[in-house]
N, C-alpha and C positions, 0 to 999 in steps of 0.2 A: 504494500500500500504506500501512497507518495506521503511525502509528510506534509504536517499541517502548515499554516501561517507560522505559528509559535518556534514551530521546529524547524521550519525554514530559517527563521531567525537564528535561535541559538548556532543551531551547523554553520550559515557563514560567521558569526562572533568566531565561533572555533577554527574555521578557514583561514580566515584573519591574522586571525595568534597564530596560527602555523608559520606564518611568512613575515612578521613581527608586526604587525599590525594592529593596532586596538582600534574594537569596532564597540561597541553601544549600544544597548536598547535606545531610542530617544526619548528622550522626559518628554511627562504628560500628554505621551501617547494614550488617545480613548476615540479610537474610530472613526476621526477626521484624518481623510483623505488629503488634506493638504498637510497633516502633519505626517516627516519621514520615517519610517520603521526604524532606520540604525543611523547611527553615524558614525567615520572612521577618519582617520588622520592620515594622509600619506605624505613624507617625505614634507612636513606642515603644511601640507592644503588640508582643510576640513571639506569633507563630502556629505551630505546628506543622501540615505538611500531608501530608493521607496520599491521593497520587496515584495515579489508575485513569486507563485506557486503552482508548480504544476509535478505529471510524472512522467513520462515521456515525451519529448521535445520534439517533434517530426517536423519541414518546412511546411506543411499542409496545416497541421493542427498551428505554428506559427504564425502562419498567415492569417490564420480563421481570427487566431486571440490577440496578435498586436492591437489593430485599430483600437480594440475594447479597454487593454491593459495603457494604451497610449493618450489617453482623453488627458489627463492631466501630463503636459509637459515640463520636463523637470529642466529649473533652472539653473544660472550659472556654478550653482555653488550644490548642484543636486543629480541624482543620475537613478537609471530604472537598474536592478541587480532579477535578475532569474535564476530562483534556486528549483532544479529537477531532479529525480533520479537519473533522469539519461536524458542528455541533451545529442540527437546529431549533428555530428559534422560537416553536413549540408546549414540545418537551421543556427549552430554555432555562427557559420560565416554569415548569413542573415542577420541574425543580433551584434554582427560586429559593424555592418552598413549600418544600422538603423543606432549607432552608439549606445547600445546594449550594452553590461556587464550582465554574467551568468555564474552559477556556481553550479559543476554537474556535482552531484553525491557520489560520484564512481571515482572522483578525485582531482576537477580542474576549476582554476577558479580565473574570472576572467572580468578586467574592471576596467573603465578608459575614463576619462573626466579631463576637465580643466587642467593641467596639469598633473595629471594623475593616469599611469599606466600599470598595469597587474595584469600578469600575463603567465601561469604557472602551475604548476604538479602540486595537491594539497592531497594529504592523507584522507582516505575516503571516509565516506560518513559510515559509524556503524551498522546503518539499517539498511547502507546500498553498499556490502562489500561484495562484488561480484567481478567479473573477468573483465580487464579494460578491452580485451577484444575477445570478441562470442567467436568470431569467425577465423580460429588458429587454426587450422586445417582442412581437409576439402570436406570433412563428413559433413561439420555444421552449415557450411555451405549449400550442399545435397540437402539436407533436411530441409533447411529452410524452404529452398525454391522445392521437395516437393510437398510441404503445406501451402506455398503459395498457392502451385497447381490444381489444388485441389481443397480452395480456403472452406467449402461446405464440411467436409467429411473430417471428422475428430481422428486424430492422430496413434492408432496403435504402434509401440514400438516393436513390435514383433515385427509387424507386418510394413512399418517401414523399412527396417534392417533387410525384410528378403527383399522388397523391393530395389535398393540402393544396394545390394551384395557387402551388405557393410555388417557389423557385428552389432549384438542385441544391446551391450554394454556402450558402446562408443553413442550410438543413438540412442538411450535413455540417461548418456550425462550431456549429450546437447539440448535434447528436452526439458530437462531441471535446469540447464543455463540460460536458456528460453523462457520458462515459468518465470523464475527469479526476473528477470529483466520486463517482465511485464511486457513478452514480444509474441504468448502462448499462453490462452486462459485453462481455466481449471477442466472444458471438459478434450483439450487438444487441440482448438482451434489457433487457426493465426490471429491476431492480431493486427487488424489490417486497418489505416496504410502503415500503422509504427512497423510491421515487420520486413514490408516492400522497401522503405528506406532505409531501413538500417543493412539490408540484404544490398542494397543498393550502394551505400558507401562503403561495402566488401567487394565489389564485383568491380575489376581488374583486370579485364582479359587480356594477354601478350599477344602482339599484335606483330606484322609483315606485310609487306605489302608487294603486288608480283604487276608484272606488264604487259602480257600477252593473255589476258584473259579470254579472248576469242577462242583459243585451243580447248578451254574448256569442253568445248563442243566437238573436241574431237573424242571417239569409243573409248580409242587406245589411250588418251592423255588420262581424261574423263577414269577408265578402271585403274590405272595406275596410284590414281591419286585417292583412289573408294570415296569417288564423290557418292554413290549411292544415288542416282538421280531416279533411277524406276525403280527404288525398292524401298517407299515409303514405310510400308506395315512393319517389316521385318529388320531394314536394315540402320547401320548407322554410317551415316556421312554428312556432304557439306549443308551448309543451311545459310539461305539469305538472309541478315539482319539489319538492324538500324532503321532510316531510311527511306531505302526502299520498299524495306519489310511492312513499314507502318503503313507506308501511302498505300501497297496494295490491300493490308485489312483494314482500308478505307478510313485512315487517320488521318488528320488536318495537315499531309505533308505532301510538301509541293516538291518533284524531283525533274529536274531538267533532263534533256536529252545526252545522252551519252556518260549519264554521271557514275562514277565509274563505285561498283557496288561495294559490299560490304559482307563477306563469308565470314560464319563459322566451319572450323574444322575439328575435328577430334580429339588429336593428341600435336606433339610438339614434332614429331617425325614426321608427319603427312605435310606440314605446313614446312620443315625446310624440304621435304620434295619438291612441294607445286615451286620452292624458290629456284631449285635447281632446272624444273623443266619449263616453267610461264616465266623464269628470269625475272630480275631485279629492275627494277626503275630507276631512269638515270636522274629523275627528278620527279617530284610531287605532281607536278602536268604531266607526266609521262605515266601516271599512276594507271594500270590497270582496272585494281582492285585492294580491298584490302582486307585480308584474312585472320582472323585471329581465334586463338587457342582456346575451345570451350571450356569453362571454368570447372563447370560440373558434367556429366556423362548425359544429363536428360534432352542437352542443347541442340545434340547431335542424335538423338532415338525418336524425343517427341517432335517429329516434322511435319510441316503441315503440304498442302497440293500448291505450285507456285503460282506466280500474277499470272493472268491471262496475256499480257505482254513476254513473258519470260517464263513459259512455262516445265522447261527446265529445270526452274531452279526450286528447288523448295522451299519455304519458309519456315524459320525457329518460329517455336510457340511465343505466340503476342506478351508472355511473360518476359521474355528472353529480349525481344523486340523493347519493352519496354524498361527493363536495369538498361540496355544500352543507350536507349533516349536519357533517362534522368542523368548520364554522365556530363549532358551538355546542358549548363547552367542555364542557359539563354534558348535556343528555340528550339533543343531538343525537350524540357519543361514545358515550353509552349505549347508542343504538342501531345504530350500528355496531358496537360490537361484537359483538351477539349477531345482525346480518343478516350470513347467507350468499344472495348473488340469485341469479336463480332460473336455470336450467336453463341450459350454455348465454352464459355471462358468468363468466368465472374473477374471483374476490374476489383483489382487491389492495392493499385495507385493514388 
């Protein structure tokens, strides 16, 4: 559970004094909004601070509560502090435009004012000691995307382990890290969108990029590299994303003529073949295509029939499609926001 007002309070007091700071209830505090919750001293500026509450911090739910949290603008000698269990990485850099300070409970405390910068590692709060990162290797990543896939159906760990070829143990200590983080309710479900973005500031794919993508279309190129192009049901290989992917399941994305696409492929071996045989780009305009390493195994199994333009190519699931859209601050977001996919795939963005 997040903590209260109260306790928001004391935890940054305590933040504070980690980093030599003295911070303060403020006197004859009683419920007016113009008077600040704390005050602190740094480096002798006095700061006034007027502290909000929340548990999980996502750009979505940020967006929804600034305008609300922002009606009283703090003055020169005053500033807004956000204390969470989990603040992301996305909505962190959001509260640093808008001259936010935050304190996550996982252990980061972050202030900017007049005069006044705090930028640092604070020992976490007792009641949020949990993993600075969920997503240390590829299981919890698997997990996550497939509760995304399937955000209806409550999460047996049995029966994700067979599904993901992964052990019963390894998936029932990502599920408790999951629970804990408030990213997975009590009866399995995700947690949606806090789990899409946080999945989303893990998702990193290694990338290459090759220049004769027409070859593609050659049999012999085509099996050597197990693009898998006619063996949806069964097989695994390459997958169109980003995009292109989006504009064809009919998301707000405009793609010019010739724009050179965006694969997934498998493993790290298939991707330096296609380098060896579609060859390297002598430059960025010379770019064919650009191919990058599936994070998880489902990227390249779950594929979908491709664009009617491009019918070749198959399509990653609109899950897939969309961690790679939120990479792009600016109008890959844009476009998510206004894609609902298609029939059939519950949005968890």
């Amino acid at each position: 559970m997040p903590v209260d007002h109260r306790g928001a309070s004391d935890a940054a007091i305590a933040a504070f004094a980690a980093v030599g700071i003295v911070a303060k209830t403020a006197k004859n505090r009683s419920g007016d909004h113009a008077t600040p919750d704390l005050t602190v001293e740094v480096n002798g500026v006095p700061l006034d601070l007027d502290v909000k509450v929340a548990a999980t911090v996502t750009p979505d739910s940020l967006a929804k509560q600034l305008p609300r949290w922002s009606v009283t603008q703090p003055q020169a000698t005053s500033a807004h502090l956000l204390v969470a269990d989990r603040i992301l990485s996305d909505a962190r850099q959001m509260l640093r435009e808008q001259g936010w300070g935050w304190l996550d409970l996982r252990g980061h405390l972050h202030l900017s004012g007049p005069g006044v910068l705090v930028d640092t590692a604070v020992p976490a709060a007792p009641q949020a000691r949990r993993p600075v990162d969920l997503f240390v290797g590829k299981v919890a990543l698997e997990v996550a995307c497939a509760l995304l896939l399937t955000p209806e159906r409550p999460a047996v760990v049995r029966q994700l382990a067979r599904d993901l070829n992964r052990s019963p143990s390894s998936v029932s200590a990502v599920m408790s890290s999951l629970r804990e983080a408030q990213l997975v309710d009590s009866r399995g479900l995700p947690v949606a969108p806090e789990l899409f973005w946080e999945t989303a500031s893990a998702w990193r794919p290694a990338s290459t990029t090759i220049a004769r993508v027409a070859l593609l279309r050659d049999p012999t190129i085509a099996a050597a590299l197990r693009t898998s192009w006619d063996d949806l049901e069964t097989g695994t290989g390459w997958a169109l994303t980003d995009t292109m992917a989006a504009a064809a399941y009919g998301a707000p994305a405009g793609v010019r003529a010739g724009y050179p696409p965006d694969f997934y492929v498998p493993d790290t071996t298939t991707a330096h073949r296609a380098e060896t045989l579609l060859g390297r780009p002598t430059s960025d305009d010379a770019r064919g295509a650009t191919i990058r390493i599936a994070p998880v195994p489902q990227v390249c199994t779950l594929r979908r029939p491709g664009p009617p333009d491009e019918p070749l190519w198959p399509l990653a699931h609109p899950l897939f499609v969309a961690l790679d859209l939120a990479e792009d601050r600016g109008r890959g977001r844009e476009i998510l926001e206004g894609w609902n996919p298609p029939q059939g795939v519950t949005r968890v963005w």
